[in-house]
C-alpha positions, 0 to 999 in steps of 0.5 A: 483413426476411428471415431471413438479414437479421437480425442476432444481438442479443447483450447487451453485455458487463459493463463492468469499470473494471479494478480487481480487489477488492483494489485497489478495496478499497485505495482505499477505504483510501487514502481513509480515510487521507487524511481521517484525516490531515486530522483529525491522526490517529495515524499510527503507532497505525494503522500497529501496528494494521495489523501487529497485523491481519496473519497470522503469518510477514508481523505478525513480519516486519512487527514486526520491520521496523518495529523497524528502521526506527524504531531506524534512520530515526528521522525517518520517521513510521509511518502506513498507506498504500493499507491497508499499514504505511509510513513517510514522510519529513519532507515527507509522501511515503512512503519504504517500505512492508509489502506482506504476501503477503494484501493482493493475494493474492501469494505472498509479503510486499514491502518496497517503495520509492518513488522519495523513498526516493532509493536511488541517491543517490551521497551517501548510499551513499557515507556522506556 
């Protein structure tokens, strides 16, 4: 083989699965949850420690937001999803969750909502 025959040998990349340690650990989490809630664990103690576990300005909003919520939605239960304090409705979905800003290293804490939060019901703005 000639010298200009040979062909540069380079090592393959690292291969990634796309997943930041953020997310994987979030997983984890997840996974975590769903066995706890197979053994009927306390969904609202583990949704307190959660809020308890967080930083100053996101644990008082988040203390805050859960006041509400249970003085206003008292059919949603608290529990953790994905490691976050949330609140499902009677089927089990969830309906709104705490993002604080730490979880994956954003600026700013998130109040969010899933679609079986059905906030663009007509009924249901118009106080039927």
């Amino acid at each position: 083989m000639a010298a200009g025959d040979e062909k540069a040998t380079k090592k393959p990349a690292k291969a990634t699965d796309g997943f930041t340690d953020e997310e994987r650990a979030a997983m984890r989490e997840r996974a975590r949850e769903l066995k706890a809630a197979a053994n009927k664990a306390d969904g609202e103690r583990d949704a307190l420690e959660k809020i308890a576990a967080m930083l100053e300005p996101d644990r008082v909003m988040a203390e805050r937001l859960h006041a509400i919520i249970k003085a206003s939605a008292p059919a949603l239960a608290p529990r953790t999803w994905y490691g976050m304090p949330a609140y499902a409705n009677k089927d089990g979905k969830i309906v709104c969750f705490f993002q604080p800003a730490d979880k994956f290293k954003a600026r700013y804490a998130t109040l969010g909502f899933n679609d079986s939060a059905n906030l663009d019901d007509v009924a249901m703005m118009n106080g039927a």
